[in-house]
C-alpha positions in Angstrom: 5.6 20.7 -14.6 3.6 23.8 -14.7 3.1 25.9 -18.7 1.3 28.6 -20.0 -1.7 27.6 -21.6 -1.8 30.2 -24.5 -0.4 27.5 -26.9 -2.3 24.5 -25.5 -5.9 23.9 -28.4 -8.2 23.2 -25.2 -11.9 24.4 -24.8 -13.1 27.5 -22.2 -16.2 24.7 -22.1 -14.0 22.7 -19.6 -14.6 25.7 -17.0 -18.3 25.5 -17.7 -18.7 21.8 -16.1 -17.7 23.4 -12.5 -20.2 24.9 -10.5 -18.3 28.0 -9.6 -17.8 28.9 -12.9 -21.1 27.9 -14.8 -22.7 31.1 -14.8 -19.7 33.8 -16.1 -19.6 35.2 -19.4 -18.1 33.2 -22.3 -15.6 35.6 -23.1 -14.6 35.4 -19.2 -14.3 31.9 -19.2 -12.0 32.3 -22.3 -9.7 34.7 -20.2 -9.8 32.7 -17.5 -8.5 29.7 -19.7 -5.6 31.4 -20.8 -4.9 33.2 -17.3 -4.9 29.4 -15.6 -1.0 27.1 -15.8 -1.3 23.3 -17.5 -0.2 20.1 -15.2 1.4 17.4 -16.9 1.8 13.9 -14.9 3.4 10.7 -16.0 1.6 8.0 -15.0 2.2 6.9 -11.3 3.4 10.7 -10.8 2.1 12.1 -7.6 -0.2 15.4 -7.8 -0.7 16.1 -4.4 -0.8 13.3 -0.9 -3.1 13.6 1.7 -2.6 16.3 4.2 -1.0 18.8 2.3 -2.5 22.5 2.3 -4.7 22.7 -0.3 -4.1 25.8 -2.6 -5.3 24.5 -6.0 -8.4 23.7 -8.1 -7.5 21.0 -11.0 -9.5 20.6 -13.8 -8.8 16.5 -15.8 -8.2 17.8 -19.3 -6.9 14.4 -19.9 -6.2 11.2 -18.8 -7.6 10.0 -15.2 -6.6 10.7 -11.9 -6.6 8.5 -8.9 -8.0 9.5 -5.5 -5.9 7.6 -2.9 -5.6 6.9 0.8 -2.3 5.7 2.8 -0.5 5.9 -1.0 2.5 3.9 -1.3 1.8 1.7 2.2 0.6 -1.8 2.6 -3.7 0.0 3.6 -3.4 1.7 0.5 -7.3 2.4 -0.4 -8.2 4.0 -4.1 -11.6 6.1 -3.5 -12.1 7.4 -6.9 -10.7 7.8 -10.5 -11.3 11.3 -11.7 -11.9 11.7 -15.4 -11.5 14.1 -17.9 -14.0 16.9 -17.6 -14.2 16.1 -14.2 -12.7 18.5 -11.5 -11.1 18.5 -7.7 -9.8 20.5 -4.9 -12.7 23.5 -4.9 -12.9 23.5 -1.3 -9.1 24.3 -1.2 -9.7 27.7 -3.6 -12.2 28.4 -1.2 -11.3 27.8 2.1 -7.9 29.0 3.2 -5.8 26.7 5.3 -7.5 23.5 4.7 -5.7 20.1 4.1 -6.0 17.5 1.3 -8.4 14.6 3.0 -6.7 12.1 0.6 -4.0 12.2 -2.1 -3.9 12.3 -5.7 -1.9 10.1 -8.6 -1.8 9.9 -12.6 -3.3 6.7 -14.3 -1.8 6.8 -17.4 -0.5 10.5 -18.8 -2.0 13.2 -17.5 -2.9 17.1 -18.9 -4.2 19.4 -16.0 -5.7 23.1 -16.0 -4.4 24.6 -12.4 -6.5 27.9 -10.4 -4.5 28.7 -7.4 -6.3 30.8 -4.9 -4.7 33.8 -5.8 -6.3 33.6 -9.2 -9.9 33.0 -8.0 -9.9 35.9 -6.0 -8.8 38.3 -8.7 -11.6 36.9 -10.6 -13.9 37.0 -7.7 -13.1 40.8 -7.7 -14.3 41.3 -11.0 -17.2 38.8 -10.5 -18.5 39.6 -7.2 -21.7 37.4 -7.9 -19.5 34.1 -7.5 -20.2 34.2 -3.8 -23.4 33.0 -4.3 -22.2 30.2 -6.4 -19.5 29.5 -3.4 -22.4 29.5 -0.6 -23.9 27.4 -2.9 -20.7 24.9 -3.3 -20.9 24.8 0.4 -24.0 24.0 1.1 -24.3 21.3 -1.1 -20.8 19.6 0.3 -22.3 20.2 3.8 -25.7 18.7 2.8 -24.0 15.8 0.7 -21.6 15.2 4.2 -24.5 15.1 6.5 -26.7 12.6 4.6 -23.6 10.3 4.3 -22.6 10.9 7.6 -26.7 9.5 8.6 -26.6 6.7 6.5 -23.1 5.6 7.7 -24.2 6.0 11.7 -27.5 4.1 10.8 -26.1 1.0 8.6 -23.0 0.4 10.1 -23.6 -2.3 13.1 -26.0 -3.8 11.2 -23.9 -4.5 8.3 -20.6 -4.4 9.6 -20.9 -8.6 10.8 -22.4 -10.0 7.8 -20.1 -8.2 5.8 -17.0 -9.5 7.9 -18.1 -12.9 7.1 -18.9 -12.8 3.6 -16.6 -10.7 1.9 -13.7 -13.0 2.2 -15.4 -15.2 -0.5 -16.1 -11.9 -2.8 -13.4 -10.7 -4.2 -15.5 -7.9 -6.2 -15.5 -6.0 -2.8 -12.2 -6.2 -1.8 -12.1 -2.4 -1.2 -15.0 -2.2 1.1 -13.7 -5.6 2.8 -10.6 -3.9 3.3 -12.5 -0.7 4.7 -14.5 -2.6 7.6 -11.6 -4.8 8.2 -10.2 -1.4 9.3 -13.2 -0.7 11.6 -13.5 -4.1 13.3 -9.9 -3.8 15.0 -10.7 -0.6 15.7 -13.8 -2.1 17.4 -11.2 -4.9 18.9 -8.8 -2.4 20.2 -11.9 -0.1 21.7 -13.2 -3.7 23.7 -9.7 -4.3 25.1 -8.8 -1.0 25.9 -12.2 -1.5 28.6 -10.0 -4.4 30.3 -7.7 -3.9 32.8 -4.3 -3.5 31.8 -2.9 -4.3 35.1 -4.6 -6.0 37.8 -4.6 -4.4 41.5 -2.3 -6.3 44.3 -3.6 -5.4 48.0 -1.7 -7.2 50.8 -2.6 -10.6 51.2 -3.8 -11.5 47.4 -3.1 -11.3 44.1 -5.3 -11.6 40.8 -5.3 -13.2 37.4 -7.2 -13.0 34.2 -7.6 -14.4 30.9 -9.6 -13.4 27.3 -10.1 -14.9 24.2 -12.6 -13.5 21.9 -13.7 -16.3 19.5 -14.2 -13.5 17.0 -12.1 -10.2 16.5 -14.5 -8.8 19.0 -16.8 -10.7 21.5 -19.3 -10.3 24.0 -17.1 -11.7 27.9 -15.8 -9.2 29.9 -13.8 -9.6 33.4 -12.1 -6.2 35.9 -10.7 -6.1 39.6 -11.0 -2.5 41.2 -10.8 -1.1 44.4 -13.7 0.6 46.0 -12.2 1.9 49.0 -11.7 0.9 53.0 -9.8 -2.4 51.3 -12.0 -3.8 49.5 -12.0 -5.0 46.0 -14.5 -5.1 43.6 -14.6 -8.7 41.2 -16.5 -8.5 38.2 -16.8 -11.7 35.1 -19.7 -11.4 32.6 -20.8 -12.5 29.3 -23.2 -11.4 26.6 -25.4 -13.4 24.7 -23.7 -13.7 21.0 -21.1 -12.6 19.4 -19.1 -10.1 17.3 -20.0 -6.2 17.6 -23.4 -6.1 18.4 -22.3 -8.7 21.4 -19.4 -6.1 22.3 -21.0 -3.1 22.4 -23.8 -4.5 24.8 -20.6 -5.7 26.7 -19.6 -2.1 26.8 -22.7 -1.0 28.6 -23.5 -3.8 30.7 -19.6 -3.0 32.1 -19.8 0.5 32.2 -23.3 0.2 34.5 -22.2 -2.2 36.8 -18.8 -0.2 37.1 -21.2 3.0 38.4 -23.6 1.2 40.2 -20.4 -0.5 42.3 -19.5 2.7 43.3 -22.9 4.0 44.8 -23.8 0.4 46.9 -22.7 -1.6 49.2 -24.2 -5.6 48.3 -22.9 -7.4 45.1 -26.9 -7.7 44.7 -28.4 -4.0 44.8 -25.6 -3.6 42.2 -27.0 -6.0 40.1 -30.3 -5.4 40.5 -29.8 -1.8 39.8 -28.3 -2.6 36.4 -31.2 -5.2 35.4 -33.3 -2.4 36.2 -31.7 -0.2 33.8 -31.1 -2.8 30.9 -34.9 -3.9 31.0 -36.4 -0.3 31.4 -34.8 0.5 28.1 -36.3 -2.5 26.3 -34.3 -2.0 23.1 -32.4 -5.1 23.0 -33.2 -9.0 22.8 -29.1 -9.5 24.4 -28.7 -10.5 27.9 -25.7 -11.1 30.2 -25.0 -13.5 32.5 -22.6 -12.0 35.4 -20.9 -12.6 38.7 -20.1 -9.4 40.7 -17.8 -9.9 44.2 -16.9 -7.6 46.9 -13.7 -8.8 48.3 -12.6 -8.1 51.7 -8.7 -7.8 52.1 -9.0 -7.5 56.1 -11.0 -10.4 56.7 -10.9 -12.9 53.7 -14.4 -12.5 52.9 -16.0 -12.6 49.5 -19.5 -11.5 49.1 -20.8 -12.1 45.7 -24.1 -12.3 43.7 -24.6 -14.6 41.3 -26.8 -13.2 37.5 -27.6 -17.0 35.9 -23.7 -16.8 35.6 -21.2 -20.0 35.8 -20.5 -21.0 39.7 -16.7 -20.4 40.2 -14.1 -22.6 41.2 -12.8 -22.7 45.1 -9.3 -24.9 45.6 -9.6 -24.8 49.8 -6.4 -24.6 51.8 -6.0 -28.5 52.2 -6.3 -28.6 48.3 -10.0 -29.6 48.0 -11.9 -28.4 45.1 -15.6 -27.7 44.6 -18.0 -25.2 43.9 -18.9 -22.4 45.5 -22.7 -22.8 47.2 -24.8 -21.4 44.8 -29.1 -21.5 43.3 -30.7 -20.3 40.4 -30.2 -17.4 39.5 -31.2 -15.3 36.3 -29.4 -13.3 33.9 -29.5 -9.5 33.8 -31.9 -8.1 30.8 -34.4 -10.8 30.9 -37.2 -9.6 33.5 -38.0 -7.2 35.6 -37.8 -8.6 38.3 -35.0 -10.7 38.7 -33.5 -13.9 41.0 -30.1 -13.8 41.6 -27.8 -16.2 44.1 -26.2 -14.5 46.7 -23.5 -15.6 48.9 -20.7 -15.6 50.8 -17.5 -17.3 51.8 -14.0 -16.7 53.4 -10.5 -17.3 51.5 -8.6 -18.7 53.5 -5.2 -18.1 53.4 -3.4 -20.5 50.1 -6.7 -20.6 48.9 -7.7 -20.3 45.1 -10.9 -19.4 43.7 -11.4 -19.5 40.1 -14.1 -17.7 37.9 -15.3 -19.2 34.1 -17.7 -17.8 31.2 -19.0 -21.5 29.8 -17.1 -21.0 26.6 -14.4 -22.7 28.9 -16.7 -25.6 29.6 -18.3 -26.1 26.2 -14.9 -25.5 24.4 -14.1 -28.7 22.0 -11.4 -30.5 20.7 -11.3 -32.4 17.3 -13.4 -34.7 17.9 -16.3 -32.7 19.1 -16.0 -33.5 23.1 -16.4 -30.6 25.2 -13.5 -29.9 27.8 -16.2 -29.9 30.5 -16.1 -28.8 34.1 -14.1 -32.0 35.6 -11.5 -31.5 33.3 -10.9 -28.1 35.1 -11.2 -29.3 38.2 -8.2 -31.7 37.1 -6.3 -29.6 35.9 -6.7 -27.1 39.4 -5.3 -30.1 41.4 -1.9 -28.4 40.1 -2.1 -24.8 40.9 -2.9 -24.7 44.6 0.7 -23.0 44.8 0.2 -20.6 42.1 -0.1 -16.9 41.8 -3.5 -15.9 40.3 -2.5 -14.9 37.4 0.0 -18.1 36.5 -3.2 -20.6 37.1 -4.8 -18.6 34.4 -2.0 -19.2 31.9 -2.0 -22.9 32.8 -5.7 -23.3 32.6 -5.9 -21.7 29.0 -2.7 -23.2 28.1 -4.5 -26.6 28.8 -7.4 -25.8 27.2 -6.2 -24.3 23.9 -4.0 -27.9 23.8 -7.2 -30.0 24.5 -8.8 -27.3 21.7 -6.0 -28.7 19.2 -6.7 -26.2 16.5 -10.6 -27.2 16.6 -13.1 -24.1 16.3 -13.7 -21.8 18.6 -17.3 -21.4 19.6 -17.5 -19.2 22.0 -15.2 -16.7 24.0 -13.7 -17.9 26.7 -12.9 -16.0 30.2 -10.8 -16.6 32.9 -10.9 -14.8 36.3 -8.7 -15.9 39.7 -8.2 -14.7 43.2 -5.3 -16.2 45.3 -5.1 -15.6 49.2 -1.5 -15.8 49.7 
């Protein structure tokens, strides 16, 4: 693939377009044009993929080259088309041991002028002034990195959702719509990866939960932990909104409560703790609604304390069903200075208490009728016997069959404790 270049009619003006280069002597530049090997591609050839060592500087004397991501697989991305004139791989002359950050493929036939690193530093021997010209190279990559870099952190959540939702329709911006595609299951995978992956199981009880984002990310949130001396720590929330902004306040709002948890004893100084910290910020319109539950597996009891969140679910040991006691309460982020309900109660033994975000309640079906709070309680008549985690399946089993394929509105959340 690779020829002399002594016979090829090409112009020492090529070498004149890079920066390197720009300021030697014609009648180097001429020597240098002869000294350097030709390339030639076929189109769809392969010059380089990403993550191979990078040992060359190419120069396009014809044709166009594509720069490529994940070549030949289904996220194949196309970054750039190099013409010819144009140049790539610099950095790779420059800096030993450094990798290709994407790969590199012939549109159409393709003649190439090749430097190996070898080469450049033979000339950089007789042309000792090219350093400047490479701290120079450098510093303008490093500067053109950081400002991108700034501008990426900056945009990104705020255009990340509208994007998601309107570039489906634009098929103009099919690479970019591929791009964030990318970043929101990346986003997904980040939110679940905060969920438990497998719920604790202390004598005496077992636990259950359930999660459906009505987006690719959302804003509900549920974990069981243990804090020590048997007892269990019950957490369900859910953020105002949805998509990322929703998640990434889910993220926090978790990730406080988690720490407070472990520093006091009441399901209310926990909660008031993290209100405290969500309002003293006061860079965020976003609230969350939350119930937080010490469990006791000695004694059966279950303190809890109540942020404006749903009132859970209690099927008693003779197979009654109602509501746990509860008053207003008011949701973390809001005020300053904050009411919450606090409570408690005792599971008895074949007992089964159920926890709900309201997507569960205002969920709809075809029609437009929501599947409202006696529908659960119907449907809890049948999983007295249950393991925690089996009433959840049959709850959202039910309620994605009541749904019928309607749109989802909201996420919905599910979180049981059974007293065996």
């Amino acid at each position: 693939m690779n020829e002399s270049l002594k016979t090829t009619n090409l112009s020492a003006s090529l070498l004149t377009r890079i920066p390197l280069f720009s300021q030697l002597p014609f009648d180097e530049l001429n020597l240098l044009l002869n000294a350097l090997d030709r390339v030639r591609l076929n189109s769809g050839d392969i010059l380089f993929k990403e993550g191979e060592l990078a040992e060359h500087l190419y120069i396009v004397a014809r044709g166009q080259l594509e720069i490529n991501m994940a070549s030949g697989t289904a996220n194949e991305l196309i970054l750039n088309v190099i013409n010819e004139g144009e140049y790539l791989g610099e950095m790779g002359i420059i800096m030993p041991g450094g990798r290709r950050t994407a790969g590199a493929r012939a549109r159409g036939d393709v003649l190439l002028l090749s430097m190996s690193r070898t080469q450049f530093q033979e000339l950089l021997q007789r042309h000792p002034e090219l350093a400047n010209a490479m701290v120079s190279v450098l510093s303008s990559r490093l500067d053109n990195t950081n400002v991108q870099t700034f501008r990426d952190l900056t945009e990104k959540n705020r255009q990340l959702q509208t994007a998601y939702d309107d570039l489906k329709a634009a098929q103009e911006q099919l690479i970019e719509k591929e791009r964030l595609e990318k970043e929101l299951q990346v986003a997904a995978e980040i939110q679940m990866s905060i969920l438990p992956d497998v719920l604790p199981s202390p004598d005496g009880y077992d636990f259950g939960g359930r999660i459906l984002p009505a987006r690719q990310v959302g804003g509900d949130f549920y974990d069981v932990f243990e804090l020590g001396n048997g007892k269990m720590g019950v957490l369900i929330g859910d953020v105002s909104d949805k998509g990322v902004p929703s998640a990434i306040f889910m993220a926090r709002a978790h990730a406080l409560i988690i720490a407070e948890a472990d520093n006091s004893t009441s399901p209310g100084a926990v909660l008031r703790m993290v209100n405290e910290h969500i309002t003293r910020l006061e860079k965020s319109t976003q609230f969350v609604t939350a119930l937080y539950g010490v469990l006791d597996t000695a004694t059966g009891e279950f303190s809890y304390a109540r942020a404006g969140h749903e009132p859970p679910l209690l099927i008693g040991e003779r197979g009654d069903i109602h509501r746990l006691p509860h008053e207003p309460g008011m949701a973390l982020g809001l005020w300053e200075d904050m009411l919450l309900d606090e409570n408690s109660i005792r599971l008895a033994k074949g007992s089964l208490l159920v926890m709900f975000t309201d997507g569960m309640t205002d969920c709809r079906d075809p029609n437009g009728v929501p599947f409202g709070l006696e529908r659960i309680k119907e449907t809890m008549k049948e999983l007295r016997s249950l393991p925690a985690q089996a009433a959840c399946d049959r709850l959202f089993s039910t309620l994605m069959d009541y749904q019928n394929g309607a749109k989802q509105d909201d996420d919905v959340t599910l979180l049981a404790i059974h007293a065996k």
